[in-house]
Each structure stands twice: as C-alpha cells, then as structure tokens.
SESERO-387586 format. One record per residue (C-alpha): residue in three letters; chain; x, y, z. Coordinates in steps of 0.5 Angstrom, whole numbers, plus 500, padded with zeros to 3 digits. Layout:
! residues N
[atom 'ALA','A',[X,Y,Z]]
...
This chain:
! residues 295
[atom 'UNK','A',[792,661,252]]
[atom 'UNK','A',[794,654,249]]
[atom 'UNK','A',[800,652,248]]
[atom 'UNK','A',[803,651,242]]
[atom 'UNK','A',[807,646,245]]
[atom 'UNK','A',[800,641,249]]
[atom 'UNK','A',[797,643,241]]
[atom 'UNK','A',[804,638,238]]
[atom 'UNK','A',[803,634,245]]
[atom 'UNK','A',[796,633,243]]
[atom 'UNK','A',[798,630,235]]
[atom 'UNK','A',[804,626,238]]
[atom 'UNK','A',[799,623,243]]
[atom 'UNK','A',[794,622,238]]
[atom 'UNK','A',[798,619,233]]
[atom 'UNK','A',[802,614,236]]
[atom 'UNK','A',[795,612,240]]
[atom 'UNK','A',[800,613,246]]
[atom 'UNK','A',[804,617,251]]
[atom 'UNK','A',[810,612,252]]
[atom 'UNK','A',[811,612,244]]
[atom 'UNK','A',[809,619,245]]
[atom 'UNK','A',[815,619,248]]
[atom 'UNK','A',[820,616,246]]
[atom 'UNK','A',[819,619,239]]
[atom 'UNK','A',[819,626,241]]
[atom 'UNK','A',[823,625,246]]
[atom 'UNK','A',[819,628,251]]
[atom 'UNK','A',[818,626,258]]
[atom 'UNK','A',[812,622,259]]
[atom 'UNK','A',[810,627,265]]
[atom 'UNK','A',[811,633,261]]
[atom 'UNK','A',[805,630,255]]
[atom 'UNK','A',[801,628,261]]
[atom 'UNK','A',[801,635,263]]
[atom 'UNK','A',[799,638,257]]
[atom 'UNK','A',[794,634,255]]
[atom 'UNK','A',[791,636,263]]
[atom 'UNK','A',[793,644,260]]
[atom 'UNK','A',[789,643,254]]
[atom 'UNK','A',[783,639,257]]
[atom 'UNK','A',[782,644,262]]
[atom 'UNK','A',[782,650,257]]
[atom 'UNK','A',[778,647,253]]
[atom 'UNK','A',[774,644,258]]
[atom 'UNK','A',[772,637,255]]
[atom 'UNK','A',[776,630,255]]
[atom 'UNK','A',[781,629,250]]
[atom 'UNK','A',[783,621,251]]
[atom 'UNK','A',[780,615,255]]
[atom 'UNK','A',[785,612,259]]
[atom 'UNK','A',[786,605,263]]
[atom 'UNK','A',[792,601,264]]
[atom 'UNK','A',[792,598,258]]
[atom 'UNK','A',[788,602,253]]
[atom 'UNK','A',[789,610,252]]
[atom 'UNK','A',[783,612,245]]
[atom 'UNK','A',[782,618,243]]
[atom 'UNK','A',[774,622,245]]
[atom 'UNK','A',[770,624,239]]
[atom 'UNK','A',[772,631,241]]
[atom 'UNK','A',[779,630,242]]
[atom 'UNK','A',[778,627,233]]
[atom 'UNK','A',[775,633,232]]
[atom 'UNK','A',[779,638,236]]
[atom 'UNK','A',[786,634,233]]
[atom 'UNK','A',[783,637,225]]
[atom 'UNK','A',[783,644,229]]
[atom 'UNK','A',[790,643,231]]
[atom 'UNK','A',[793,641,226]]
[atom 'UNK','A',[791,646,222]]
[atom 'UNK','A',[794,652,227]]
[atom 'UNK','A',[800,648,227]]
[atom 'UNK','A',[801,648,220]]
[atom 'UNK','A',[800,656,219]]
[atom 'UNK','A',[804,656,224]]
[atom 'UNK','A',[810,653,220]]
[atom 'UNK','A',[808,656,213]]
[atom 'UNK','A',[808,663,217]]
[atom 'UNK','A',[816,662,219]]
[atom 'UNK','A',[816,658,212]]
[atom 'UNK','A',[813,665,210]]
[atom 'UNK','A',[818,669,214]]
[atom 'UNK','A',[824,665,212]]
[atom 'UNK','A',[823,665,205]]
[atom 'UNK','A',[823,674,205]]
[atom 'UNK','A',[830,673,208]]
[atom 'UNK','A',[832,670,204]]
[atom 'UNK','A',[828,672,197]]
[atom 'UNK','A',[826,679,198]]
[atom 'UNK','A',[819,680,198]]
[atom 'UNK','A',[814,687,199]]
[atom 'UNK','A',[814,694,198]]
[atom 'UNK','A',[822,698,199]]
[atom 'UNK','A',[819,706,200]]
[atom 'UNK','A',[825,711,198]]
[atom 'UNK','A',[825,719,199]]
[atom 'UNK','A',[831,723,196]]
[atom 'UNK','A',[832,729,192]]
[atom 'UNK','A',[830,730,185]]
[atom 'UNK','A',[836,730,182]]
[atom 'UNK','A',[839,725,186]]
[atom 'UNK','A',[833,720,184]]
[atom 'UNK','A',[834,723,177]]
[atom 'UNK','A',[841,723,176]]
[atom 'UNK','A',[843,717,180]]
[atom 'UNK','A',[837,712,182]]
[atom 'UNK','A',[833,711,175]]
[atom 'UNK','A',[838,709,172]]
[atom 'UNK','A',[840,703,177]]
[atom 'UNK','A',[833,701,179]]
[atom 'UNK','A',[832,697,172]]
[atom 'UNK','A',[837,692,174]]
[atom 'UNK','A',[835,691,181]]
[atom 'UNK','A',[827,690,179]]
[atom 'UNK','A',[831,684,175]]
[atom 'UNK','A',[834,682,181]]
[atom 'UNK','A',[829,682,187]]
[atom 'UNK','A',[822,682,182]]
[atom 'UNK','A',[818,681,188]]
[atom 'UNK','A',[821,689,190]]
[atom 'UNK','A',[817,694,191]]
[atom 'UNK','A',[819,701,189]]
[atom 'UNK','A',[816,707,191]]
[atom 'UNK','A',[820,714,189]]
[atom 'UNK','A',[818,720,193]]
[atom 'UNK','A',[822,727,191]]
[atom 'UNK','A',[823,732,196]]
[atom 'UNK','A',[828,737,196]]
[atom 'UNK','A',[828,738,204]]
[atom 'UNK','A',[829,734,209]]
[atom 'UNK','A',[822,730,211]]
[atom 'UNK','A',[820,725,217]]
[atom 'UNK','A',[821,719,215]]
[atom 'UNK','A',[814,716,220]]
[atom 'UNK','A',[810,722,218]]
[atom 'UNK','A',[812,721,210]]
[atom 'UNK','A',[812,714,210]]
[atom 'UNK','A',[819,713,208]]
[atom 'UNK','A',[823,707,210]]
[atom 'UNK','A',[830,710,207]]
[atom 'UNK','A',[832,716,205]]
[atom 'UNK','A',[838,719,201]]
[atom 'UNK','A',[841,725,204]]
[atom 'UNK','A',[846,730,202]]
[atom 'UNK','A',[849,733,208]]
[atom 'UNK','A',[851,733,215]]
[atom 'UNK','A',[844,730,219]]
[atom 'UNK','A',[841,732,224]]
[atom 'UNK','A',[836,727,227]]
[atom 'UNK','A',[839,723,231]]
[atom 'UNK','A',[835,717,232]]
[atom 'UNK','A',[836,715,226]]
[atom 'UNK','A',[841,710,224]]
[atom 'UNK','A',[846,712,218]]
[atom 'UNK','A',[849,710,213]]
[atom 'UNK','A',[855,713,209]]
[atom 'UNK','A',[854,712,201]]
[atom 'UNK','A',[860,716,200]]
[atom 'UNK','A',[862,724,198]]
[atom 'UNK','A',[860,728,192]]
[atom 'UNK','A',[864,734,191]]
[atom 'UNK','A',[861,741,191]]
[atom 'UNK','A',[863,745,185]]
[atom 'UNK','A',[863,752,181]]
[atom 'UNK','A',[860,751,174]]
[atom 'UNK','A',[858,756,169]]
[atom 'UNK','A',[856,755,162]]
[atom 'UNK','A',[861,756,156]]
[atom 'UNK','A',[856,761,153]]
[atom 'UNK','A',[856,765,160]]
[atom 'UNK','A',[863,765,160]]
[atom 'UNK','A',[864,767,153]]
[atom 'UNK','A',[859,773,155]]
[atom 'UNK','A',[861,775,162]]
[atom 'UNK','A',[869,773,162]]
[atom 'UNK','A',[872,767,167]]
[atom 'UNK','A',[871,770,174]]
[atom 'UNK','A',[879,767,177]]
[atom 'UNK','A',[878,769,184]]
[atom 'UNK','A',[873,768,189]]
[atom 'UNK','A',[872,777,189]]
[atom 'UNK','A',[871,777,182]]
[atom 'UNK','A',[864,774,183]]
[atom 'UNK','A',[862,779,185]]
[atom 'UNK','A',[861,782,178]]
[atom 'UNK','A',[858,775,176]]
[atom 'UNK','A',[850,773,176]]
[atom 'UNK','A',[849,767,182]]
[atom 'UNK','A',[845,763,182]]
[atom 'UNK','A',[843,761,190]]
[atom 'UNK','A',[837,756,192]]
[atom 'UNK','A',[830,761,195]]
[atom 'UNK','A',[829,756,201]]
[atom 'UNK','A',[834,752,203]]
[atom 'UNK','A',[840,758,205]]
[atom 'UNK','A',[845,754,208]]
[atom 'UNK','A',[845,751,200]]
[atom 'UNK','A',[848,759,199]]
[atom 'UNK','A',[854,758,203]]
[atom 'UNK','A',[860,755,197]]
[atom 'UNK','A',[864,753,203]]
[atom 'UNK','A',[870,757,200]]
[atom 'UNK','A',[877,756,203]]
[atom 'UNK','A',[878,764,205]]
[atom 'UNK','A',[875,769,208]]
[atom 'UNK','A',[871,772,203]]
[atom 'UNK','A',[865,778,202]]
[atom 'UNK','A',[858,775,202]]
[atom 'UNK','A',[856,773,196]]
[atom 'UNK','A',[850,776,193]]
[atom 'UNK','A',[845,772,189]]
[atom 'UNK','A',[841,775,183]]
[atom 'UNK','A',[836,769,181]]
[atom 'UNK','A',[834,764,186]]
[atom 'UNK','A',[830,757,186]]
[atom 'UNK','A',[828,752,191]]
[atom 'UNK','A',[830,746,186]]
[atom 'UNK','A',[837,744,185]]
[atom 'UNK','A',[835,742,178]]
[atom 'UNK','A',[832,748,176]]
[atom 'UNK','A',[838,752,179]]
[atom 'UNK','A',[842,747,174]]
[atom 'UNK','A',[837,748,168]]
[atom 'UNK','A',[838,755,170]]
[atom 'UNK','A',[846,755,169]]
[atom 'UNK','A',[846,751,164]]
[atom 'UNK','A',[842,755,159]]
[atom 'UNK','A',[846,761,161]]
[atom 'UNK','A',[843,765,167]]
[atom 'UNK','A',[849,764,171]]
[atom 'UNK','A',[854,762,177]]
[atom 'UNK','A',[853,757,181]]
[atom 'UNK','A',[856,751,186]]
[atom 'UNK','A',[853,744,185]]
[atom 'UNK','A',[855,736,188]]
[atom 'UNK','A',[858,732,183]]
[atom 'UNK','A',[853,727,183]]
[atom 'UNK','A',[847,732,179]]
[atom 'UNK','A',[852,735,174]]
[atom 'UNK','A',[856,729,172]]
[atom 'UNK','A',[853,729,166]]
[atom 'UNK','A',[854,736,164]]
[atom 'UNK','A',[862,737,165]]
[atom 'UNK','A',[863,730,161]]
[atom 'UNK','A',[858,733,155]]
[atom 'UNK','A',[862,740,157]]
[atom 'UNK','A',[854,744,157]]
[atom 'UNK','A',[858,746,164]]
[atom 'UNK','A',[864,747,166]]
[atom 'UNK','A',[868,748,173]]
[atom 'UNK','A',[871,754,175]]
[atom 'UNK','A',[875,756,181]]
[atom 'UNK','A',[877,748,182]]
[atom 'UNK','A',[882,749,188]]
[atom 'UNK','A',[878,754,192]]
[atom 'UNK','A',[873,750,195]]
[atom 'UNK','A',[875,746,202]]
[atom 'UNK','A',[873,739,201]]
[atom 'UNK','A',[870,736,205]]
[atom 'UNK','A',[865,740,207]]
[atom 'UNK','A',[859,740,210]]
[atom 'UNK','A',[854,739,203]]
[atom 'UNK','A',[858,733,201]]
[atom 'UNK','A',[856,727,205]]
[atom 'UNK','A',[851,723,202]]
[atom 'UNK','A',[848,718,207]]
[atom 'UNK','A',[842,713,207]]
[atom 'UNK','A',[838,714,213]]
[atom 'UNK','A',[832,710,216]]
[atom 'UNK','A',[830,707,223]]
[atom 'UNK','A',[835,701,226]]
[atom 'UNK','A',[830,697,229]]
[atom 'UNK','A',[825,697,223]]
[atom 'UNK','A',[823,691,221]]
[atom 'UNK','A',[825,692,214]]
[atom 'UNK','A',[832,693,216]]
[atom 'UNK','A',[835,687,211]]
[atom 'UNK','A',[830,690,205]]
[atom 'UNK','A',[834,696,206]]
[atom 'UNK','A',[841,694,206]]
[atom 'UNK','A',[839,689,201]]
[atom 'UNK','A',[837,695,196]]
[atom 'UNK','A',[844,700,199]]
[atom 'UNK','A',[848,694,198]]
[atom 'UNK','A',[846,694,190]]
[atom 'UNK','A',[847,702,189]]
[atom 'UNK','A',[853,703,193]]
[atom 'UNK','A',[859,702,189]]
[atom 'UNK','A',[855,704,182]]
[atom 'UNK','A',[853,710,185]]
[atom 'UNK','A',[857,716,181]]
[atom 'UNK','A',[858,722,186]]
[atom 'UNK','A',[865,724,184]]
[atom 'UNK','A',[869,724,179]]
C-alpha cells in the first residue's frame, strides 16, 4: 500500500525538480525522500525520475503519475477538512426514541429553535413506551424515565420529575377527595396494562395493593383518560405539567409520595464509543436546561 508521505515526497520532488531543495523546503532528509521515491518506484513498478549528478527530471510516468497523486492527497485534505468542518458545524442525521409523552410535552417544543440553530441537523423521532435496543431500532439516543438497565450504555442524568397523584376537578367533584393512601381503595384507578412496575405509586408506607379498574399501555391515554374524568392515577410532572397549570388535573395526596424514587429519573443514554458522540452532546446540551420536568 502507498504511503501517504512517498505521495508528498513525490510532489515536493517533482516540483522543486530536486531532492536537495526538496529537502530543505520540507524539512525533510534527503535520505528519507530517496527512500520513498524507491518505495514508490517499486510499487508502481516504473521509474519515477532520471537522475545524474547534475541533473534529476521527471520520466513521462513519473508527469503522469504526479496528476494521480495530487489528487489523493487532495481528497485526502478535503476529507480531514470534511471531518472538521462537522466538528465544528454539525451536519447529519441525529435519530432520537423516547416516550410519546416526553416527544409530545418536552421535545416538539424545543426543536424549532434548535433547527434554527443546527440547520444541517437532521432529526428523526421514533416514540416507544417501552424500552428498545438502541442498535437493533437504529437509535442514536434515547430519553428514558427510570432506573436503567443495560449497562453497556453510557448515561446522562437530564434531571428528576416528580411523580405525582392527580385526578380531575370533575371526578373529585363526583367521588369525593380521597386524604389518605386507603381511601383509594373506593377510588377507580387507572394503572398501565404492559408495563407493571409503572402501577407501583412509590407511597412512603406500608399500604394494601392497589387495585386498578381501567388500564392502558400509553401514558398519554392514561392522562386523557384522567382528565376526562374516568379516574385516579399517578403521572411524572413533566407529561401533565400543563394540565396542573390549566387546573384540567389536580394533585391530591402531595406528601405521600417518596421522592426521589425509582420513575423519576430521566437520563439520555446511547453507546460512548459512538462517533456521533459530539452530535449528541451538542443536541443534550441545548434541552437540557429548557426541559420542564418539575415544577
């Protein structure tokens, strides 16, 4: 395989039409471009320059092949140029999975002015309410709620959201305020269908088993479901943030919740090595500090 230092040895010699000025202006021993140029005549097999004691010129191949290798070394520069240039200005496709509620309620709104921002970004968006393989699914990052479980992949802590207990003004109105943990117990809850470990509300104490009446395998539903009045349930901060300020939702039961608990962390994660670390990073550095997870 050529070198890519004979290919600059080459050009240094055939433009200054000798290895001594070759030299000097590369800075270069003389030696060290005599080998090269016998490197690269043997590989290529042909005579590259004829040389006497007082004159060195350049063969016909040695003029044919120097067009050659020019041009390699300059899509070589305009590759590391390339490269550079996406360092520094951010160019390619970014593919980001989350939870429907968290691309719905936190994401959509910020991605406006980070297209502003990194024009030559590409988003992709897939949702998914459960956890999928990043290599399988073809994620670059993806925002998960709650502890991790894969290990191999590098995390990033965006912050906590809260899990709270809500209900609407018009179910309260109808059923009553439950104003302890057993009073649920003549409450309609709603819990999630396909993701069990969402139905533990992380309570402070001891309590009976909580039983749910409506289920659903999307916390969007679970919350459309709540606020028109079909029940209980226990949501992060960061999908119903909106409804508590509008008062279509309304916590009860605020101080029976431990806090923190094992739904409230929210953490990007993706593979370290990848080679779209500094996309990445670039896209978690602009959400970070915009994202509403708490009140």
């Amino acid at each position: 395989m050529i070198k890519t230092e004979d290919l600059l040895a080459f050009l240094a010699i055939a433009e200054s039409e000798s290895f001594s000025k070759a030299s000097v202006k590369e800075g270069v021993q003389i030696a060290t471009l005599s080998r090269a140029i016998s490197r690269l005549e043997k590989q290529l097999d042909t005579t590259l320059f004829n040389r006497t004691t007082r004159k060195l010129v350049i063969t016909e191949e040695g003029t044919a092949f120097k067009g050659y290798a020019q041009q390699a070394i300059n899509t070589i520069e305009q590759g590391r140029q390339h490269l550079r240039s996406h360092q520094t200005e951010p160019v390619g496709k970014l593919r980001i999975d989350a939870a429907f509620a968290f691309i719905s309620h936190q994401l959509v709104a910020l991605l406006p002015e980070f297209r502003k921002m990194y024009p030559k970004v590409e988003l992709e968006l897939t949702t998914n309410d459960r956890v999928v393989d990043l290599l399988d699914n073809k994620v670059d990052v993806a925002i998960r709620i709650g502890d991790l479980q894969d290990s191999t992949l590098h995390a990033r802590v965006l912050g906590q959201s809260p899990l709270m207990v809500v209900a609407s003004p018009d179910y309260l109105q109808a059923n009553g305020t439950p104003m302890n943990i057993k009073q649920l117990s003549t409450h309609t809850l709603l819990g999630f269908s396909q993701a069990s470990h969402l139905n533990n509300w992380h309570f402070k104490h001891a309590h009976n088993p909580l039983t749910f009446e409506l289920h659903a395998s999307s916390g969007e539903i679970i919350k459309q479901l709540c606020v028109n009045g079909m029940g209980v349930t226990a949501l992060s901060y960061y999908m119903i943030h909106k409804e508590l300020e509008a008062g279509t939702l309304i916590e009860i039961l605020p101080s029976a919740i431990q806090h923190p608990n094992r739904r409230e962390s929210i953490q990007a994660v993706y593979y370290k090595q990848s080679a779209l670390a500094s996309r990445i990073s670039l896209f978690l550095d602009f959400i970070q500090d915009k994202l509403i997870l708490a009140p």
